[in-house]
C-alpha positions as CSV (number, residue, x, y, z in Angstrom):
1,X,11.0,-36.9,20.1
2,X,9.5,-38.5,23.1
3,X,9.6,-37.3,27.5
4,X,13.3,-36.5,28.5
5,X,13.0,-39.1,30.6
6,X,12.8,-41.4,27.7
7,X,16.2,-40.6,27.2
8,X,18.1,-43.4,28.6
9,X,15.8,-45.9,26.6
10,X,12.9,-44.8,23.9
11,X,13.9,-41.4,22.7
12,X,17.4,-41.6,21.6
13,X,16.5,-41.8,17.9
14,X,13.5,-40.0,17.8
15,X,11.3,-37.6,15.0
16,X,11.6,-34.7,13.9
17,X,14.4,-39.8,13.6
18,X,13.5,-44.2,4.3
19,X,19.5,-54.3,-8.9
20,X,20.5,-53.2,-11.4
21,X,20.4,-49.7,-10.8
22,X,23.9,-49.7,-9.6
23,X,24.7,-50.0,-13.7
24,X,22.0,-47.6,-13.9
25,X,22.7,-44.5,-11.8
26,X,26.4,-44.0,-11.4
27,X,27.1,-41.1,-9.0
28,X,29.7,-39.4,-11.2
29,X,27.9,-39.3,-14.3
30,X,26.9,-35.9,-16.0
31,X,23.7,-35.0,-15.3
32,X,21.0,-36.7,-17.3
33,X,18.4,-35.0,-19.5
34,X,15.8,-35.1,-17.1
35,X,18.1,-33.4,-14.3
36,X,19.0,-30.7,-16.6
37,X,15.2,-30.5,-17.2
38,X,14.3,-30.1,-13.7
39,X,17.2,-28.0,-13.0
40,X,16.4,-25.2,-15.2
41,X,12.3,-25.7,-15.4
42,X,11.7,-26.2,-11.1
43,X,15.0,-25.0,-9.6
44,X,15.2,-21.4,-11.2
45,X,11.5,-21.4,-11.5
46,X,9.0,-22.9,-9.4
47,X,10.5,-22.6,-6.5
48,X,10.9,-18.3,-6.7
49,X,6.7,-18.2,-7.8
50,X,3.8,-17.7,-5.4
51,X,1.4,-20.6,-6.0
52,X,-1.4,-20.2,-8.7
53,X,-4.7,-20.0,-7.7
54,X,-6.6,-23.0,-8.7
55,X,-10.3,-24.0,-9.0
56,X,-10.8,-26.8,-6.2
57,X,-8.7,-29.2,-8.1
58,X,-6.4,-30.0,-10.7
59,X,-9.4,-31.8,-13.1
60,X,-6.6,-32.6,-15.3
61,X,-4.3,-34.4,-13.0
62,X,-3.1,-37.5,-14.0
63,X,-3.5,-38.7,-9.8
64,X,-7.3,-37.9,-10.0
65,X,-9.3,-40.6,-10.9
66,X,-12.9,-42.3,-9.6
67,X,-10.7,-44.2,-7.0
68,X,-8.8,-40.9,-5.6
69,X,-11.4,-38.4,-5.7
70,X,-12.6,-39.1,-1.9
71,X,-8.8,-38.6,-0.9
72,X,-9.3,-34.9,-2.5
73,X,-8.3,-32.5,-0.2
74,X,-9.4,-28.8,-1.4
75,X,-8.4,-26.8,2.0
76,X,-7.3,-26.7,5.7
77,X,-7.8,-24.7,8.5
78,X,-5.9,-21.5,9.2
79,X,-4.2,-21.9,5.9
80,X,-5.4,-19.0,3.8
81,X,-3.8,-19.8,0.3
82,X,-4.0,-21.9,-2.0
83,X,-3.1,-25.4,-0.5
84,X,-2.4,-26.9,-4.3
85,X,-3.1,-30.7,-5.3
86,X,-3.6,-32.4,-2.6
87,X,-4.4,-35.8,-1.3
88,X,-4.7,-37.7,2.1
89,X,-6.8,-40.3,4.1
90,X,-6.6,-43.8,4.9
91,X,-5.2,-46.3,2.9
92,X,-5.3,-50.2,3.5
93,X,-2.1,-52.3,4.0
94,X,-4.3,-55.4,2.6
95,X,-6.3,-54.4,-0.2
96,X,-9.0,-56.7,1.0
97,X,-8.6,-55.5,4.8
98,X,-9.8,-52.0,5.8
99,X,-9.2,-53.0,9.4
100,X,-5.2,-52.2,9.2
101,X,-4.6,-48.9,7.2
102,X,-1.9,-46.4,7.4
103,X,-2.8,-42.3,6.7
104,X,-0.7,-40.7,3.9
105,X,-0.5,-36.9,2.6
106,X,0.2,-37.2,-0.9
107,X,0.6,-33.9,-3.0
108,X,2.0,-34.2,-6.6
109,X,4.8,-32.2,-8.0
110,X,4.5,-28.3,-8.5
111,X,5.0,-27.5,-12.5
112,X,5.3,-30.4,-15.3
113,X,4.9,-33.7,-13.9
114,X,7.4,-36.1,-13.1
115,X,8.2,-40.0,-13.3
116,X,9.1,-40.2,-9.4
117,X,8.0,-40.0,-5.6
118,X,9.9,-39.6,-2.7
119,X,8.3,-41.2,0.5
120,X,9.3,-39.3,3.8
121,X,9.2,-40.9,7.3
122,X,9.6,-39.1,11.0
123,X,11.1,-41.7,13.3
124,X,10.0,-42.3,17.0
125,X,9.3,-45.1,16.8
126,X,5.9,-44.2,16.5
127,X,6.3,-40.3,15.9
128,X,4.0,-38.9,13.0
129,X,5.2,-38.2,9.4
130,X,2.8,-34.9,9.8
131,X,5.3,-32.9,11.5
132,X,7.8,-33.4,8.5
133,X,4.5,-32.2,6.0
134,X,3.9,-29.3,8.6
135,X,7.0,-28.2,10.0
136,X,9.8,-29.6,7.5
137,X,9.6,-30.0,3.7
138,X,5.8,-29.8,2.7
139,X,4.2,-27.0,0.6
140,X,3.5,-24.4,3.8
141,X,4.8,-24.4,7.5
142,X,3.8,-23.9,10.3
143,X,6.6,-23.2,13.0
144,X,6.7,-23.3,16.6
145,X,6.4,-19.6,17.9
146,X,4.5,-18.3,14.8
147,X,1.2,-16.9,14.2
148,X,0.4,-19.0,11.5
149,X,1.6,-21.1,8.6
150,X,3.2,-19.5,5.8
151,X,4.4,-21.3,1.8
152,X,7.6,-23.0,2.0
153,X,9.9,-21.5,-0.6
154,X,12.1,-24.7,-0.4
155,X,9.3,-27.7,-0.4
156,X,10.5,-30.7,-1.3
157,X,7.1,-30.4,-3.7
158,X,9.1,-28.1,-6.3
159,X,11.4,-31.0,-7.2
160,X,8.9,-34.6,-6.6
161,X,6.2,-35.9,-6.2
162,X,6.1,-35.9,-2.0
163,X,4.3,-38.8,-0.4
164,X,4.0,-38.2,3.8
165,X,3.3,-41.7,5.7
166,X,1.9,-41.6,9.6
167,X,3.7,-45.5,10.2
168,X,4.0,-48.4,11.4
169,X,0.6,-49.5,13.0
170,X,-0.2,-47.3,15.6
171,X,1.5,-43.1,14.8
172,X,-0.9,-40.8,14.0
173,X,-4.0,-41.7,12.6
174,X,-2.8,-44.9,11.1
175,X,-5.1,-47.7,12.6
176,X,-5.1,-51.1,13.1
177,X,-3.7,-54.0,15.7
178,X,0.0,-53.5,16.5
179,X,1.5,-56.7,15.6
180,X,5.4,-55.9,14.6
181,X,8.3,-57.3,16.5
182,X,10.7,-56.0,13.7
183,X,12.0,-53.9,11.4
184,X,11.2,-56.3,8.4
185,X,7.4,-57.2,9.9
186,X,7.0,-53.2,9.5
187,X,8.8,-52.9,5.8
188,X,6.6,-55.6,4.4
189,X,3.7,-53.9,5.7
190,X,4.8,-51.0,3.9
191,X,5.1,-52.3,0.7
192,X,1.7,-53.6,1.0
193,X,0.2,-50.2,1.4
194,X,2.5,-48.5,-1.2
195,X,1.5,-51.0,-3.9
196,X,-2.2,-50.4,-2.9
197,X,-1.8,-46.5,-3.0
198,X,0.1,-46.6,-6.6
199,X,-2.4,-48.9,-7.8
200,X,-4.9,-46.4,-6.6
201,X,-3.2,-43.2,-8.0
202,X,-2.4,-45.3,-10.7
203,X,1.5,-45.1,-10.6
204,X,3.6,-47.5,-12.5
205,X,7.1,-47.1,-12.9
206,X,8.0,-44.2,-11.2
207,X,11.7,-43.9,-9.4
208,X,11.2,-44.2,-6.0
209,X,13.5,-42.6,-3.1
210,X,12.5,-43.3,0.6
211,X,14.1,-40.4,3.0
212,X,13.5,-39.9,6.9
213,X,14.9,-38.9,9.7
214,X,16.1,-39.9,13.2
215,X,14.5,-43.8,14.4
216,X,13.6,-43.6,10.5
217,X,17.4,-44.0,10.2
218,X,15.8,-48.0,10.8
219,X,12.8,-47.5,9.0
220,X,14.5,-46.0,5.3
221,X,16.9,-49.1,4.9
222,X,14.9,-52.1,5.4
223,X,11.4,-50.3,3.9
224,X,14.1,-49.6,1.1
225,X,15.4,-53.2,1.1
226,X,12.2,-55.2,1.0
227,X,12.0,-52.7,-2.6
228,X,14.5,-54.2,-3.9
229,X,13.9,-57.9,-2.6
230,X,10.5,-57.3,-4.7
231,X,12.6,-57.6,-8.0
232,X,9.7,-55.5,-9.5
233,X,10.4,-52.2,-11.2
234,X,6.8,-51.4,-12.0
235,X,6.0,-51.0,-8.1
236,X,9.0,-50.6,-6.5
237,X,11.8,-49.0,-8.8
238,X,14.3,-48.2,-5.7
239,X,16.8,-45.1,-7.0
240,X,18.1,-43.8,-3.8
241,X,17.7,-43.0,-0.3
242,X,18.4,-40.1,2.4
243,X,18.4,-40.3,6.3
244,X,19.2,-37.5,8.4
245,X,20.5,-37.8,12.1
246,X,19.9,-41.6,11.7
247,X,20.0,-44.7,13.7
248,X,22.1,-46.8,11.7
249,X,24.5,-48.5,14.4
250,X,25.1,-49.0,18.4
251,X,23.3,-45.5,18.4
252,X,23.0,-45.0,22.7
253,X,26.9,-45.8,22.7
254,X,28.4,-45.4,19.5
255,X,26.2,-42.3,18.3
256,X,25.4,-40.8,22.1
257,X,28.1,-41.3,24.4
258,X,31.6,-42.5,22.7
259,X,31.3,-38.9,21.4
260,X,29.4,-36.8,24.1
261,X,32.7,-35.5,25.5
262,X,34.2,-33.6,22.6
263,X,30.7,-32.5,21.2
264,X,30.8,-30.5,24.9
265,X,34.2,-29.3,24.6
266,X,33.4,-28.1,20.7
267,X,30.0,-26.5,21.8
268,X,31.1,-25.4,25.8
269,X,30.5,-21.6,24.5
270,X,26.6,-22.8,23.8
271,X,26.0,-25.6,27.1
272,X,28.0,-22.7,29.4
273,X,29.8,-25.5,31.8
274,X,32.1,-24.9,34.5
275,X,35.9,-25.6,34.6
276,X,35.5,-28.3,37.3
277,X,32.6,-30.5,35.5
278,X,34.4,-30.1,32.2
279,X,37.2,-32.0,33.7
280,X,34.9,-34.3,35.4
281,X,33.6,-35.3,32.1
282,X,37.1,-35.6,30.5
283,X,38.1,-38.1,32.8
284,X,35.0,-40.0,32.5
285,X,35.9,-40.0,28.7
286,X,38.9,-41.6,29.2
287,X,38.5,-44.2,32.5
288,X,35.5,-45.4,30.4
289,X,37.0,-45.8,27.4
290,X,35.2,-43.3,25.2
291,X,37.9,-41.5,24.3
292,X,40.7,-44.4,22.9
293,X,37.4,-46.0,20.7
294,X,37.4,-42.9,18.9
295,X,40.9,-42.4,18.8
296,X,41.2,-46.1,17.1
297,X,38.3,-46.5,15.1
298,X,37.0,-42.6,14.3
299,X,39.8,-42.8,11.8
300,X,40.5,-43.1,7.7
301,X,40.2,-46.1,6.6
302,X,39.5,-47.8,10.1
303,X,42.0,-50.3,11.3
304,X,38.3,-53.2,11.6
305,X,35.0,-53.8,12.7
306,X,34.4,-51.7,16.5
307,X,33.8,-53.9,18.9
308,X,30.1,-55.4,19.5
309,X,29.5,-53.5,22.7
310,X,25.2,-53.1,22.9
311,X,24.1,-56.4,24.2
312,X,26.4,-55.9,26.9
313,X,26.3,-52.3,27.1
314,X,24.4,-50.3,30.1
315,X,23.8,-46.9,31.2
316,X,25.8,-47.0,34.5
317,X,26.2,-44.2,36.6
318,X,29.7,-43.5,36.4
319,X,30.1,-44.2,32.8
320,X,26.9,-41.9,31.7
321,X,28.4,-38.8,30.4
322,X,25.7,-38.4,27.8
323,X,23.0,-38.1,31.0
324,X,25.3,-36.2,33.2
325,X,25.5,-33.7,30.2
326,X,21.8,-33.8,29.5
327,X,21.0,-32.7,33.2
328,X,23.5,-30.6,33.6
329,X,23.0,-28.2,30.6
330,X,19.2,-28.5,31.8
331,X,20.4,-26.6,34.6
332,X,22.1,-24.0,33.0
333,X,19.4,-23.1,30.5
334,X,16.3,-24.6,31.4
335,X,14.8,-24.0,27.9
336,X,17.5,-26.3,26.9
337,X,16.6,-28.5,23.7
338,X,18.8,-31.8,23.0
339,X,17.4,-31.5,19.3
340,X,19.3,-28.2,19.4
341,X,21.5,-27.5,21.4
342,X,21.8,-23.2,20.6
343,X,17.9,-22.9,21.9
344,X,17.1,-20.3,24.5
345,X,14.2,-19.4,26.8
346,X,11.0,-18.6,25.9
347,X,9.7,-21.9,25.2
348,X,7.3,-21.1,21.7
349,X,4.2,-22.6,21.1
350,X,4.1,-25.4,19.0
351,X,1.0,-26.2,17.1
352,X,2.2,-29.9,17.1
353,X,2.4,-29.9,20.6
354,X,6.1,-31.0,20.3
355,X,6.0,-34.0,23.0
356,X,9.0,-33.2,25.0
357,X,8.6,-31.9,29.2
358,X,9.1,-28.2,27.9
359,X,6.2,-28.1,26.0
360,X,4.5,-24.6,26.4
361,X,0.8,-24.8,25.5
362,X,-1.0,-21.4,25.9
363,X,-4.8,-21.4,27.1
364,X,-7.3,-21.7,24.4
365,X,-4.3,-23.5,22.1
366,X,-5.0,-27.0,20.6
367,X,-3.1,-29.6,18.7
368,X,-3.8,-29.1,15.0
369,X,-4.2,-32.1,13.8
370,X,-6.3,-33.3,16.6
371,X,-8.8,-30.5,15.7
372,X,-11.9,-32.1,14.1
373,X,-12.2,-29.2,11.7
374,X,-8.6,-30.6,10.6
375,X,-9.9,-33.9,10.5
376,X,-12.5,-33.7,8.2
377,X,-10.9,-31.3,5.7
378,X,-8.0,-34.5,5.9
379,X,-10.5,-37.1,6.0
380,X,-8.9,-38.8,9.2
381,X,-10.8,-40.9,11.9
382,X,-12.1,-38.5,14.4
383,X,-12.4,-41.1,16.9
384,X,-8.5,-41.2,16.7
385,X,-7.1,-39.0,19.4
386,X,-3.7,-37.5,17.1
387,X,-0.6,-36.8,18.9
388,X,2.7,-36.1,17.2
389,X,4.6,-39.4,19.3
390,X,2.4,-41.7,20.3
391,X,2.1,-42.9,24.1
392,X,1.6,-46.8,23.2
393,X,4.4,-49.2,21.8
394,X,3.9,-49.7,17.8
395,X,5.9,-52.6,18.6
396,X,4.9,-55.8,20.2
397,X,6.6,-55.7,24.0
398,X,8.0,-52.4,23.3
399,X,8.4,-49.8,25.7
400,X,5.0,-47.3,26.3
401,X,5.7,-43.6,27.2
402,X,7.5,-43.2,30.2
403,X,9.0,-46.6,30.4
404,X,11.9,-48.0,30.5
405,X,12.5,-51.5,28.9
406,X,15.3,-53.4,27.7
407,X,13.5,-55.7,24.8
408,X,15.6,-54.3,22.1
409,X,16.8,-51.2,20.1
410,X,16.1,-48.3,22.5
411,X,14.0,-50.6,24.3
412,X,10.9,-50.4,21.3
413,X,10.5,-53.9,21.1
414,X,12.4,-54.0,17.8
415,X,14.5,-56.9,17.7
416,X,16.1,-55.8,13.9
417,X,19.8,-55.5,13.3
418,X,21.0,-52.2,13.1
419,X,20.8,-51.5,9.4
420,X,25.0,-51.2,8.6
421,X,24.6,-54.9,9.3
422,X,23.2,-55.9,6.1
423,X,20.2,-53.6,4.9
424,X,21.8,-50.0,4.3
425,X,24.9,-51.4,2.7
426,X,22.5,-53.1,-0.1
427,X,20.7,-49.5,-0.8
428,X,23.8,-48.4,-1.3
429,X,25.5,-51.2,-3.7
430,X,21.7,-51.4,-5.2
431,X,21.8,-47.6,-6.3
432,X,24.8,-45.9,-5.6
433,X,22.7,-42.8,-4.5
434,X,22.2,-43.0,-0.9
435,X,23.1,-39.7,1.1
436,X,23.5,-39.8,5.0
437,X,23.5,-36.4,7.1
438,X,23.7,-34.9,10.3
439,X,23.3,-31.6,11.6
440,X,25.7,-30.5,14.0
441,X,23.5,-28.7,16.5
442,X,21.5,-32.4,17.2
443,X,23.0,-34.0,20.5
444,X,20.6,-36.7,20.6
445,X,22.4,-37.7,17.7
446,X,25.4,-36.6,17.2
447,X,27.6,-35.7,14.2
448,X,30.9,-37.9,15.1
449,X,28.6,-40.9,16.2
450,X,27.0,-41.1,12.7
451,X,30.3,-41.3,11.2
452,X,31.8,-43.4,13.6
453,X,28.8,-45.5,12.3
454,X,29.3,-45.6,9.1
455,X,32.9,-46.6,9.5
456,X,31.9,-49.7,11.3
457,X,29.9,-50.3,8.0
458,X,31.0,-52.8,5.1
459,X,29.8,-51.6,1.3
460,X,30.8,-51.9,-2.1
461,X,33.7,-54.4,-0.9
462,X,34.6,-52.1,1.8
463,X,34.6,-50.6,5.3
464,X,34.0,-47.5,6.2
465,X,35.0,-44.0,4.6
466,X,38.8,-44.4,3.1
467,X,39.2,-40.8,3.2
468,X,38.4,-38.3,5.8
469,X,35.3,-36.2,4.6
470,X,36.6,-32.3,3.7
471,X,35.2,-31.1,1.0
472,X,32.7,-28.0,1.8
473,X,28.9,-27.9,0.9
474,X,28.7,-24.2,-0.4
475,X,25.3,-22.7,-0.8
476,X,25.8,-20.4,-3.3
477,X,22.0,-19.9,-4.8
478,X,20.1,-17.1,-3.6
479,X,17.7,-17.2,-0.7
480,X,14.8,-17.2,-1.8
481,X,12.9,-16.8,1.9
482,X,14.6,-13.5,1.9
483,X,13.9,-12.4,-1.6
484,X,10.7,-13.5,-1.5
485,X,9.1,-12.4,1.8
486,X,11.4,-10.1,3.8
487,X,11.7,-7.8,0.7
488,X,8.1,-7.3,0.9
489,X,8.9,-5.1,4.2
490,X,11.6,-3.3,3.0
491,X,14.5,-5.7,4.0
492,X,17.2,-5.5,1.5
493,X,20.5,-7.0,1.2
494,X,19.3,-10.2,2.6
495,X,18.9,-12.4,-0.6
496,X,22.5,-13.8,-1.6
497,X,24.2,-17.5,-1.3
498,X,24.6,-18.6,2.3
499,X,28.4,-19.7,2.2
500,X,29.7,-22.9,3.2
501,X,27.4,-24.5,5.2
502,X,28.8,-28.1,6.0
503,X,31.0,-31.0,4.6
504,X,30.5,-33.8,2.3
505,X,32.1,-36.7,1.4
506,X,31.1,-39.6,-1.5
507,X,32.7,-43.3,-2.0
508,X,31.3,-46.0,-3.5
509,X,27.6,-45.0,-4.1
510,X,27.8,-42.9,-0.5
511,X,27.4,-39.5,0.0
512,X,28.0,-38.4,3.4
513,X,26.7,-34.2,4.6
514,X,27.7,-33.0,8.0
515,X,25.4,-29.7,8.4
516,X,26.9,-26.7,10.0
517,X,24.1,-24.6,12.3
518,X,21.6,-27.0,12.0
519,X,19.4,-29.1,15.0
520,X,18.0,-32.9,14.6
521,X,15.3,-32.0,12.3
522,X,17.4,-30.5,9.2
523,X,14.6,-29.7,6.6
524,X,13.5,-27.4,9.2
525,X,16.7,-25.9,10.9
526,X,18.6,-25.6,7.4
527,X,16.0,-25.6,4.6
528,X,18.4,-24.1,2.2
529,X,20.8,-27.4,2.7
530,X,18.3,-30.1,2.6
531,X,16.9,-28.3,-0.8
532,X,20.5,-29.3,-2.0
533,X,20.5,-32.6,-0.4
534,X,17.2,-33.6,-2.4
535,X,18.4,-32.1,-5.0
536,X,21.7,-34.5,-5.4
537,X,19.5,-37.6,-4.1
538,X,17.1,-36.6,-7.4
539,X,20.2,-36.4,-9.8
540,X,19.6,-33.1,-10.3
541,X,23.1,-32.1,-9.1
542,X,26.2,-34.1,-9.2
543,X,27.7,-32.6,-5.7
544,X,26.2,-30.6,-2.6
């Protein structure tokens, strides 16, 4: 979520882009207690209710304590209901060192309390965890075009305890020298702060799941990981994980353009190209080998590993379809969003101030979160100027806005594997519950990429996907946006299941969800579908 012009380097995984438990959680059990619990107490329940009014705070909250009353957070801005239990400020990465601190939204679960938090990451890198709290899965939203923020009927709050992290070093109002050169610099730094922030809530021996999206497809693994590598299920009890359109593998050749030709020729009645540029493309796909890769290795079970193509791999003109098709739809609908690709004209206003060269920012409109009013009800740093993707590296020799620089991944600065290599195949074999997904209307990431990544990955003593994925996600609950605010004016008829809405697939402690109609950021797009999605990652359903 960074300049288009970022998109040959920086922004190709960005936002809006987280052991005994393999005895422990077996995918294909029967629902345990607890899920059946939460099924019939929060799914039917909770989520149709307004929200109670409260006095201030909950006094009786198990969270609130002498250490965690300062993090209280009793109301925001231009949000005119009841906000719930909330907490957020700054919390050190060493307990003994204020200096370094990352900025977390933490609101407990709504209804009976529950034995588990789910941590959510945006990517970038350096793109702020707010927008997924504000525009995503948090308890209200606040969407681009909209007069102002309304309660999310499908928060990720009606099923966990939700914990929002502005990281690494550097995003948001996270402070503190930049000093990561990798992936596993940034995940022990995490764990750090987690530890501190459970000590302070006093948590012990919840069941943890880490989810993100986009560059967070980086961060969710090896944060995850370096869980597990802690061998301590007080602190860090690891049950599962979720990444949405995630960088996982070669992502600007397997994920962009191996697959940029057919996503055009499976979208052309959206992007609107012309005969002779259609065949253009085509033959680039083939003199460039694009299209025999995916013809050899997008298949089930893959014949072996894809060949190692990024270190040597570079944008040339000639063999650029992904930018040729970037430009070009720009052209045809200059309102045209790579995140999704059905977008029209008018560009909305954004309260986020969505960092991308369309941004539309009316006179008189600010960023929310760099309001000070907004700042003080959150208790963040004024002197920190917010934005949603930050314009320095939050890696050390990585790429500032408008740069471009070949260092490593994307050109960040991050010098990690990708995570197929070794991290996300031990989440996987650690808890057998770790769901991947990608929403088909994303072409900075795109749907065929992710799965041509994950069947250059090795797990569970084997590679890749043995079976095609075909089974449909049907979302056959109620709608309970419509039936709970367009019934208000009348609407009727607009409250029943939402049909088949994607695909999913699970081997070996792997659950893979293409999503049908939805853009990079799903929880936003398809609310409806990533309910379901957190819903299986909980064990609160055995299927999507």
């Amino acid at each position: 979520m960074l300049p288009r012009g970022l998109y040959a380097a920086l922004a190709v995984c960005t936002l809006a882009f987280n052991v005994v438990a393999a005895l422990r959680r077996p995918h294909l059990e029967s629902a345990s207690k607890r899920g059946q619990e939460r099924a019939r107490d929060r799914v039917q329940d909770a989520t149709r209710k307004k929200f109670s009014p409260r006095q201030s705070y909950n006094s009786s909250s198990p969270f609130l304590n002498n250490a965690t009353q300062k993090y209280v957070v009793d109301s925001l801005p231009d949000v005119n209901f009841d906000i719930g239990e909330m907490y957020s400020g700054l919390m050190p990465i060493d307990a003994s060192n204020s200096s370094r601190a990352l900025f977390f939204i933490f609101q407990p679960i709504v209804g009976a309390p529950s034995d588990d938090i789910t941590i959510w990451l945006n990517g970038g890198p350096g793109c702020s965890s707010l927008d997924g709290f504000f525009q995503e899965n948090g308890r209200f939203l606040w969407q681009p075009g909209t007069f102002a923020p309304i309660e999310n009927s499908y928060s990720w709050v009606n099923l966990t305890n939700m914990l929002w992290v502005e990281q690494p070093v550097g995003t948001g109002f996270s402070i503190g020298d930049i000093t990561a050169t990798s992936e596993e610099e940034i995940a022990q730094d995490f764990i750090k702060f987690f530890k501190n922030f459970e000590t302070t809530f006093g948590i012990k021996n919840f069941k943890i799941y880490v989810t993100g999206e986009s560059y967070a497809g980086r961060y969710v693994p090896y944060i995850s990981a370096a869980m597990l590598d802690q061998n301590d299920t007080t602190y860090y009890d690891l049950s599962g994980a979720l990444v949405y359109d995630p960088c996982i593998g070669q992502f600007d050749y397997t994920q962009e353009e191996a697959v940029a030709v057919p996503y055009v020729q499976a979208n052309n009645n959206l992007l609107n190209f012309n005969a002779s540029f259609l065949a253009q493309l085509e033959s680039l796909d083939e003199s460039c080998g694009y299209a025999t890769l995916r013809e050899k290795y997008l298949t089930f079970p893959p014949p072996g590993n894809q060949p190692s193509v990024y270190f040597n791999y570079t944008r040339e003109a000639n063999c650029d379809v992904f930018d040729m098709i970037d430009n070009a739809a720009l052209e045809v609908n200059p309102c045209f969003d790579i995140y999704e690709v059905n977008q029209q004209c008018p560009l909305l206003w954004d309260v986020l101030s969505f960092p991308t060269q369309l941004v539309y920012t009316p006179d008189g409109a600010s960023t929310y979160f760099n309001r000070s009013d907004v700042k003080a009800a959150l208790h963040a740093p004024q002197y920190v100027d917010w934005m949603l993707c930050t314009n320095q590296a939050v890696f050390v020799g990585g790429a500032k806005a408008g740069t471009y620089y070949t260092g490593g991944p994307e050109g960040s600065g991050d010098l990690s594997a990708d995570p197929i290599q070794k991290v996300l195949p031990q989440v996987i074999e650690a808890t057998n519950r770790v769901l991947v997904g990608n929403g088909d209307f994303d072409m900075i990431i795109i749907t065929n990429g992710t799965l041509m990544a994950i069947q250059n990955m090795t797990w569970n003593g084997q590679l890749g996907f043995q079976t095609q994925p075909n089974t449909p996600i049907d979302i056959a609950t109620p709608d309970l946006i419509y039936s709970g605010v367009f019934a208000q004016n009348g609407a009727t008829g607009l409250d029943g299941p939402q049909g088949i809405m994607g695909v999913q697939h699970y081997e070996r402690g792997l659950m893979w969800a293409e999503t049908y109609q939805s853009g990079h950021m799903q929880p936003e797009f398809q609310p409806r579908v990533a309910y379901r999605h957190l819903q299986w990652l909980l064990g609160i359903v055995d299927t999507l």
